[in-house]
C-alpha positions as CSV (number, residue, x, y, z in Angstrom):
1,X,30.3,17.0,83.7
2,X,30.6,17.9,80.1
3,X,34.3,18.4,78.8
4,X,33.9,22.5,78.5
5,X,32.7,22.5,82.2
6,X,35.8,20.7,82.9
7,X,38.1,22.8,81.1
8,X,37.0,25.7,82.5
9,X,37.0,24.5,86.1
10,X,40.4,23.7,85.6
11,X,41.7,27.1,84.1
12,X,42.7,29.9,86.3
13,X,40.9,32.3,87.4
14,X,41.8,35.9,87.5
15,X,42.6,36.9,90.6
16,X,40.1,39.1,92.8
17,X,41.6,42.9,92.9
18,X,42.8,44.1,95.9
19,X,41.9,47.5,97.2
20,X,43.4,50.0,99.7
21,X,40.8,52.8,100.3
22,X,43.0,55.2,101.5
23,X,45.3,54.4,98.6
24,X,41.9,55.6,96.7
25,X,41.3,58.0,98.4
26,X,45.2,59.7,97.5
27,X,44.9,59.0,94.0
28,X,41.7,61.3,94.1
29,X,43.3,63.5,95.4
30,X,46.1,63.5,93.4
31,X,44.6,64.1,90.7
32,X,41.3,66.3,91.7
33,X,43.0,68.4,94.2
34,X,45.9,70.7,91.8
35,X,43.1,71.7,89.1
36,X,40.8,72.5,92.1
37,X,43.3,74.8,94.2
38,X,43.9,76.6,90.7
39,X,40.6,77.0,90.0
40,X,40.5,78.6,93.7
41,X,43.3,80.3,93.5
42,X,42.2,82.2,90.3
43,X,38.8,82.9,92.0
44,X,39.7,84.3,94.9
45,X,42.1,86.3,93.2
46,X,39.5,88.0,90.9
47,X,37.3,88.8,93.4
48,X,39.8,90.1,96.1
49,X,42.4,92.0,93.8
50,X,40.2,94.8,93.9
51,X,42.3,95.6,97.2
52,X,45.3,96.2,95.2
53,X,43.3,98.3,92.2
54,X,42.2,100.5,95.1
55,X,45.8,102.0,95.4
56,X,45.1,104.1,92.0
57,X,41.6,103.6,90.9
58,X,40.1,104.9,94.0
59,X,41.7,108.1,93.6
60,X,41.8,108.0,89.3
61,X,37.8,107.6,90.5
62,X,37.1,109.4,93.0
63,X,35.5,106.9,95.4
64,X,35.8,108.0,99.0
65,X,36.6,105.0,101.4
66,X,32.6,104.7,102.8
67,X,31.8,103.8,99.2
68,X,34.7,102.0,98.1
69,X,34.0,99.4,101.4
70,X,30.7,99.2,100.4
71,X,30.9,98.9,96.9
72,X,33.6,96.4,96.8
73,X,31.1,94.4,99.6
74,X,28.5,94.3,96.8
75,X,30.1,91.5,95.5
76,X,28.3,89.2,98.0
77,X,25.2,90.3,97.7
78,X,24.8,88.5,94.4
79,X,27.1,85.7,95.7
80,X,24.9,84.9,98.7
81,X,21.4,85.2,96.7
82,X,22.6,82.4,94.1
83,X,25.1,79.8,96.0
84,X,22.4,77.2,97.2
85,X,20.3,77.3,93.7
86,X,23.9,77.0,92.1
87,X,24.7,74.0,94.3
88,X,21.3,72.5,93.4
89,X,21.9,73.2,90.1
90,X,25.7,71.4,90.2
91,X,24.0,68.2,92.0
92,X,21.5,67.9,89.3
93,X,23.2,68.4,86.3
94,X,26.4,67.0,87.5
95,X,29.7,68.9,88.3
96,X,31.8,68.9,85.4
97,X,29.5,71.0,83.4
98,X,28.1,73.3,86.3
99,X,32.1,74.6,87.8
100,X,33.2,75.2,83.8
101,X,30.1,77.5,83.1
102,X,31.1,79.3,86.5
103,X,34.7,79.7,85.8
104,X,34.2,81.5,81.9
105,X,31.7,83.2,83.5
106,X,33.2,84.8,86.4
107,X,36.2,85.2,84.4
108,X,34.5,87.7,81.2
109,X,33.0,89.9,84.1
110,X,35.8,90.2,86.0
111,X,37.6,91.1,82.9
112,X,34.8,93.9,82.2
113,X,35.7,95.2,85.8
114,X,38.6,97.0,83.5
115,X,36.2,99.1,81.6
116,X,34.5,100.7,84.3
117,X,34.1,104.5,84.4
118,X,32.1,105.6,87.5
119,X,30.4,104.5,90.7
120,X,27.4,102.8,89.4
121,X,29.5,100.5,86.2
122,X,31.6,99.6,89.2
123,X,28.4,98.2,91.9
124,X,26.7,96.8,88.9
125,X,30.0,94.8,87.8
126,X,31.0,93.5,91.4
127,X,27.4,92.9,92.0
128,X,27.3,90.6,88.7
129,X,30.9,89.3,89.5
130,X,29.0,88.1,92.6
131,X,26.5,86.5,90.8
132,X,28.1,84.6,88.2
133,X,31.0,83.2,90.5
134,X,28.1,82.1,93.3
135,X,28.4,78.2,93.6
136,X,32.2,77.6,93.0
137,X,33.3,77.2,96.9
138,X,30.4,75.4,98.0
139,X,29.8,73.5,95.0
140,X,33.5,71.9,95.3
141,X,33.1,71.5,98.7
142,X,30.0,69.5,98.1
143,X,31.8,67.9,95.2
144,X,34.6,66.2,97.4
145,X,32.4,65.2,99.7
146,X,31.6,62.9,96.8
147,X,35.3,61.4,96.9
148,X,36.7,61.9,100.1
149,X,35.4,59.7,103.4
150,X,35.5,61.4,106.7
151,X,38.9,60.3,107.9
152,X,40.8,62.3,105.6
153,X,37.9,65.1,104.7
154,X,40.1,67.7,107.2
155,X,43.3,67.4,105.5
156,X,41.9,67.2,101.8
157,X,39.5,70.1,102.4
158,X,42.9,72.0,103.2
159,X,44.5,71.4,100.3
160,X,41.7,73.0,98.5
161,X,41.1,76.0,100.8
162,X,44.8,76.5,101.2
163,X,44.0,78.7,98.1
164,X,42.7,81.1,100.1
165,X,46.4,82.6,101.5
166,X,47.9,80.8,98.2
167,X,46.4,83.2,96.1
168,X,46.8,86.1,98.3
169,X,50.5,85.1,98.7
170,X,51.3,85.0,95.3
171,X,48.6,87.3,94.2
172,X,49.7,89.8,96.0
173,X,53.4,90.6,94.4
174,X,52.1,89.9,90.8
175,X,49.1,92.5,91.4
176,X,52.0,95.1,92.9
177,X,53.8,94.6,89.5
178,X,51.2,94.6,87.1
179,X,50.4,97.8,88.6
180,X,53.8,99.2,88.6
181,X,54.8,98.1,85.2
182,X,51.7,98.5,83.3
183,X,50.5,101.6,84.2
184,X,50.0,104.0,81.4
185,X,50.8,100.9,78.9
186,X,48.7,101.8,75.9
187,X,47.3,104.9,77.7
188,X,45.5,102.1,80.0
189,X,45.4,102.8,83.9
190,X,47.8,99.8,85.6
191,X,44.5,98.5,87.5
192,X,42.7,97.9,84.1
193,X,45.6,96.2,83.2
194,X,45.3,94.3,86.5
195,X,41.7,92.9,86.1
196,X,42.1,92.1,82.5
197,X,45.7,89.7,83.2
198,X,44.0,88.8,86.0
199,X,40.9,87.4,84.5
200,X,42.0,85.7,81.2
201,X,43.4,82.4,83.6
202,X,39.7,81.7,85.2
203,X,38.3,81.9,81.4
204,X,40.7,79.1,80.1
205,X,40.3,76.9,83.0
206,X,36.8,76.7,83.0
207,X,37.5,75.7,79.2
208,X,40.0,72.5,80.2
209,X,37.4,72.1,83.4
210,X,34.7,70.7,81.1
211,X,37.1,68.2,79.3
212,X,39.1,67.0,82.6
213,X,36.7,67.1,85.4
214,X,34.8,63.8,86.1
215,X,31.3,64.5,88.1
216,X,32.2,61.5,90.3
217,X,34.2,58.4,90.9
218,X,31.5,56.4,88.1
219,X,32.7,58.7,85.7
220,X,36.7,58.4,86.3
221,X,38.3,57.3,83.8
222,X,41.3,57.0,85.8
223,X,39.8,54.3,88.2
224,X,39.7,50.9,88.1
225,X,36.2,49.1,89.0
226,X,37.6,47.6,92.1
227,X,38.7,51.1,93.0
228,X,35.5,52.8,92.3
229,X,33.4,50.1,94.4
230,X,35.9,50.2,97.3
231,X,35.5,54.0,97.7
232,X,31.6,53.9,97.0
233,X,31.5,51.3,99.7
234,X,33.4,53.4,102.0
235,X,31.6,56.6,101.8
236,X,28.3,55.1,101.9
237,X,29.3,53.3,104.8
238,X,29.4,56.8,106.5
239,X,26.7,58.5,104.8
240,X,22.9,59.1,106.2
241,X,20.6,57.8,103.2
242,X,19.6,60.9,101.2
243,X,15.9,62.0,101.9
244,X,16.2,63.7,98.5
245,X,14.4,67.0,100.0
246,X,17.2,68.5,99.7
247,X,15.6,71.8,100.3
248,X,14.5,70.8,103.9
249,X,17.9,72.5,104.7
250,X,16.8,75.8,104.9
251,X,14.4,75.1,108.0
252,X,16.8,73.5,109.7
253,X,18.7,75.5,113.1
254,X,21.8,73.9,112.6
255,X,22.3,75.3,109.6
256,X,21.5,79.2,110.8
257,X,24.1,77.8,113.9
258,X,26.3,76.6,111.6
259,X,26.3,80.1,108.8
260,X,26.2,82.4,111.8
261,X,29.9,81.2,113.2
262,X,31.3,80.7,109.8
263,X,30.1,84.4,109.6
264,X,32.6,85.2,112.7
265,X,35.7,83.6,110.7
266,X,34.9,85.0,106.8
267,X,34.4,88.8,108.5
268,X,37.7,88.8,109.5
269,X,39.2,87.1,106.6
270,X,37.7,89.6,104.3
271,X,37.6,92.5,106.3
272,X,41.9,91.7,106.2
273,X,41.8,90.6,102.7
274,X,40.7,94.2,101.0
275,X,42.2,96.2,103.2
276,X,45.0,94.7,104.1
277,X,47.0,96.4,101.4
278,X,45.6,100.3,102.4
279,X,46.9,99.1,106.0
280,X,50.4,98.2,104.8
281,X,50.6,101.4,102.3
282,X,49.5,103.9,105.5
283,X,52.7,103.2,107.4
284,X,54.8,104.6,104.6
285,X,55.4,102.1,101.8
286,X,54.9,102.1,98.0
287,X,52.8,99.9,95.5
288,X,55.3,97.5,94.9
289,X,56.8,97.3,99.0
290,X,53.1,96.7,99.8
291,X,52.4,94.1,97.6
292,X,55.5,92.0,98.7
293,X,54.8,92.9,102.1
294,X,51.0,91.8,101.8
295,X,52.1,88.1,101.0
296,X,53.8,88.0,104.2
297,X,50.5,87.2,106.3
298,X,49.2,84.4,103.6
299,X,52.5,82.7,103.4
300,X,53.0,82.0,107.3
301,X,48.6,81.4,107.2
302,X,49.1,78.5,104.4
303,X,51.4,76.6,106.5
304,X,49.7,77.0,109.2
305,X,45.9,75.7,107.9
306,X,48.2,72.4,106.4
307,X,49.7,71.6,109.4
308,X,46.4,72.3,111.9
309,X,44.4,70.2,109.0
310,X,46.8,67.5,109.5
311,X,46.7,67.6,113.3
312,X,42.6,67.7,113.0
313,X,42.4,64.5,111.1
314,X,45.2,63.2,113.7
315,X,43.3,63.3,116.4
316,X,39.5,63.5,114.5
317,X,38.2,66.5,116.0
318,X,37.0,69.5,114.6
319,X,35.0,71.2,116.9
320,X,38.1,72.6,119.2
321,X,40.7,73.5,116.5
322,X,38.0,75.5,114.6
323,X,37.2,77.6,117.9
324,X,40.8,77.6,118.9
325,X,41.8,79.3,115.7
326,X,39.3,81.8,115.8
327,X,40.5,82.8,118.9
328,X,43.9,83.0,117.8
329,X,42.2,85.3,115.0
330,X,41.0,87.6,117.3
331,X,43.8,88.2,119.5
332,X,45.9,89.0,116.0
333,X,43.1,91.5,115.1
334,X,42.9,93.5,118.6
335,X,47.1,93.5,119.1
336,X,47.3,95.1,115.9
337,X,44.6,97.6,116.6
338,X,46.8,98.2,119.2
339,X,50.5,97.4,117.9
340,X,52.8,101.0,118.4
341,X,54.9,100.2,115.6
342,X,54.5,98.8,112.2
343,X,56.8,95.8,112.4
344,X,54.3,94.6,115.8
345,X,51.4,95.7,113.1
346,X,52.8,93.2,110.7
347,X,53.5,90.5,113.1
348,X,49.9,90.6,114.6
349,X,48.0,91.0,111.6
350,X,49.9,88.1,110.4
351,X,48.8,85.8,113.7
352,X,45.2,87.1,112.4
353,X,45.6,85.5,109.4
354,X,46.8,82.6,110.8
355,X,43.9,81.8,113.1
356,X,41.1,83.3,110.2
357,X,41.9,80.7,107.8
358,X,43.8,78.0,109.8
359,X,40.0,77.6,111.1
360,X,38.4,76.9,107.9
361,X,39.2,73.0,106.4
362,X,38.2,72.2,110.3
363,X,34.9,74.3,110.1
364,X,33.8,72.4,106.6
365,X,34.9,69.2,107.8
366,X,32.7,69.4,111.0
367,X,29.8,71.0,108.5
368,X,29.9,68.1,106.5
369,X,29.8,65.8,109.1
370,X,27.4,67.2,111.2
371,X,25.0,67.8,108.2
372,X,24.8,64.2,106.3
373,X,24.7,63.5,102.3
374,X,20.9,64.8,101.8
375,X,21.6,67.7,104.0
376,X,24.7,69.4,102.7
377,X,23.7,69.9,99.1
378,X,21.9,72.5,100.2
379,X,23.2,73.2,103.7
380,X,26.7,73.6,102.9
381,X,26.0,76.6,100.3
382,X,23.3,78.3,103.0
383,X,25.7,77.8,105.3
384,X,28.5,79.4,103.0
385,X,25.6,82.4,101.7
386,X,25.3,83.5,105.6
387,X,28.9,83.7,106.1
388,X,29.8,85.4,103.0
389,X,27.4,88.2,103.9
390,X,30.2,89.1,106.2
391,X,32.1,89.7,102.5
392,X,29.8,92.6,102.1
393,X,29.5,93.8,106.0
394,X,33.7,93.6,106.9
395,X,34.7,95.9,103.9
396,X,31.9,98.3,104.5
397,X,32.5,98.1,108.4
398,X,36.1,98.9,108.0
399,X,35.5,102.1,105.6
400,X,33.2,103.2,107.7
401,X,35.0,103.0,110.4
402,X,37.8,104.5,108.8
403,X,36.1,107.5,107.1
404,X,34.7,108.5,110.4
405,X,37.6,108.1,112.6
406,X,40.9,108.3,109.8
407,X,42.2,104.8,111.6
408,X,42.0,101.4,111.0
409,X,42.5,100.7,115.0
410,X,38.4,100.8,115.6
411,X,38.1,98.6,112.5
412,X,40.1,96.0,113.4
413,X,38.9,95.9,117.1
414,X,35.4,95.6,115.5
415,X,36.6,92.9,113.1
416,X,38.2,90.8,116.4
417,X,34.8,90.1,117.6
418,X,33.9,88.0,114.7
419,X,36.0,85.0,115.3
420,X,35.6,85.1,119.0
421,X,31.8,84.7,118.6
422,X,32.6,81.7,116.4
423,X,34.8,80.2,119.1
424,X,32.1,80.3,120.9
425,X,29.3,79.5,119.2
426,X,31.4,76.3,118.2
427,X,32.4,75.8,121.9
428,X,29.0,75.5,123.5
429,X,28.1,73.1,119.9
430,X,30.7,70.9,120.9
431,X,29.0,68.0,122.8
432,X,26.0,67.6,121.0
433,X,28.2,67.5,117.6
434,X,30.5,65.6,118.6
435,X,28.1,63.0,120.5
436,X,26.6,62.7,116.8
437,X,29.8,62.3,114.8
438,X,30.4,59.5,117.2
439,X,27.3,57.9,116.6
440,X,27.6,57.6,112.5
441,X,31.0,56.1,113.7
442,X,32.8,59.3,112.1
């Protein structure tokens, strides 16, 4: 043996890194999860504060409740057309670049929203709203799926949804105040104000998006190599090899299944979510009352989708708390229809809430798994189109409802039936997705 061979033998060698996966998988979520829930937050803000802009501009306007439903509803006509292109989009060109464009983009035409004038400027602006904000759900969805194995998928799909009653939570007192305080401001209506404050966050975030967010764990930074192979190893442990037709999607009956029931939940959500604050104002309150009022639902909702995650990924199933919370949803929805006084309103509408998006981080979790890797690039944002389209039907449904009758009671029976059809859509689904969870050992 020559003397560098034994030199070398004889010097120490570096020991091998050790690796917790689930220590990986935190750190991810650490730091992934906060810019994500912003970015959410400030989303769904922009595209459901037009409930709170309707207290003045409907009447500043003119719009009669028939067109207002419909015309905020518009919004997800655009939305729906583009999400799976978008997500395709995202998965080729890598995530980082894709969820910034979306974010300045959403963000200038939400700000236009301000300068609208009449009935068509306003369809036209939700309808592009729609358009250029299509892909940021399902696309960071899909993304996660990228970082985040089964085991933990529930709980960590929460803490990005629980933007959802986040934003509505706080959302809802700052939009009361913007409107209070701003209105007449430099001869500017306080809802103009309200979508211009309102849109310059998503327009800066999609700015620092480009600079901080890695497109996966081979691109962080912030991960060391034995880190990044540990949680590759681990997810594709669990994944189905990707087919790379990722298009085959659309053909496929699970995912019409699987859009259908998430249908049930989002018609509730957003048949709440824009007219939620007219609700509160009929009993008697003003702007600012309402808004603080309107947070009450979101608030006892947020806690409520962490702690149902968390029992989810306790006992890995999906299947039941998704339909149980969607019946919860609809027994919220008909008491209130049927609540005699306005504290009972409050309370039920609240349990609504509760079940409407306690059900979601279960419902994407079992999507997820139920799809594979290949499938859910596209499946998750077909999936995601077909319930959204219940963005465009609830808010319509309800003014219809009440233009014709002068009551929100119909409307909100109408709106119960959407979870319960989920619940049991999901129901009769259970054994033959759970029997194939099982099988990929997830």
């Amino acid at each position: 043996m020559s003397e560098a061979a034994v030199i070398a033998a004889q010097e120490p060698r570096a020991p091998r890194e050790t690796v917790d996966a689930d220590s990986v998988v935190a750190k991810a979520a650490r730091r992934l999860i906060p810019f994500l829930v912003t970015g959410f937050i400030v989303a769904y803000l922009d595209r459901v504060n037009i409930g709170f802009a309707a207290l003045t501009m409907n009447g500043e306007l003119g719009f009669t409740p028939e067109f207002f439903g419909w015309g905020a509803g518009v919004f997800f006509i655009g939305y729906c057309l583009f999400e799976a292109p978008s997500n395709y989009i995202m998965h080729r060109v890598g995530a980082r670049m894709w969820i910034a464009r979306i974010m300045v983009s959403w963000g200038v035409v939400s700000a236009l929203t301000a300068f609208i004038w009449n009935e068509a400027s306003f369809v036209v602006l939700r309808l592009l709203l729609g358009v250029m904000e299509a892909g940021f759900a399902p696309g960071v969805i899909l993304y996660l799926t990228y970082w985040i194995p089964a085991a933990q998928r529930a709980r960590v799909l929460a803490g990005f949804l629980i933007a959802v009653p986040v934003s509505s939570a706080i959302g809802s007192p700052i939009s009361g105040l913007i409107l209070a305080a701003m209105d007449g401001v430099g001869g500017i209506s306080g809802w103009r104000w309200l979508f211009l404050m309102e849109a310059t966050p998503s327009i800066i975030l999609g700015i620092v998006c480009f600079f901080y967010l890695p497109d996966g764990p081979q691109s962080a930074k912030w991960l060391t190599p034995g880190e990044i192979a540990s949680l590759q190893a681990k997810l594709e442990s669990e994944a189905e090899q990707d087919h790379g037709d990722h298009w085959r999607a659309l053909k496929d009956m699970r995912v019409l299944i699987l859009g259908i029931a998430y249908f049930g939940i989002v018609i509730a959500l957003y048949g709440l979510s824009f007219w939620l604050p007219q609700i509160i104002k009929s009993f008697g309150f003003g702007v600012v009352a309402t808004s603080l009022l309107a947070s009450i639902p979101y608030v006892c909702s947020a806690l409520a989708m962490w702690a149902w995650s968390r029992s989810s990924d306790r006992r890995r199933e999906t299947v039941g708390h998704t339909a149980l919370a969607g019946v919860i949803g609809a027994m919220g929805l008909a008491c209130a229809a049927y609540a005699p006084t306005p504290l009972l309103s409050m309370i039920a509408l609240s349990i609504a809430a509760v079940g409407a998006i306690a059900a979601l981080p279960t419902f994407w979790c079992f999507t997820t798994l139920a799809l594979g890797s290949g499938d859910a690039v596209i499946g998750v944002a077909v999936i995601n189109s077909i319930g959204n389209i219940s963005g465009f039907a609830g808010p319509y449904l309800v003014g219809l409802i009440k233009g014709a009758t002068g009551e929100f009671s119909d409307a909100l029976l109408a709106l119960a039936l959407g979870p319960l059809v989920t619940a049991l859509l999901l129901l009769r689904a259970r054994r033959s997705a759970n029997n194939k969870c099982r099988a990929r050992g997830v």
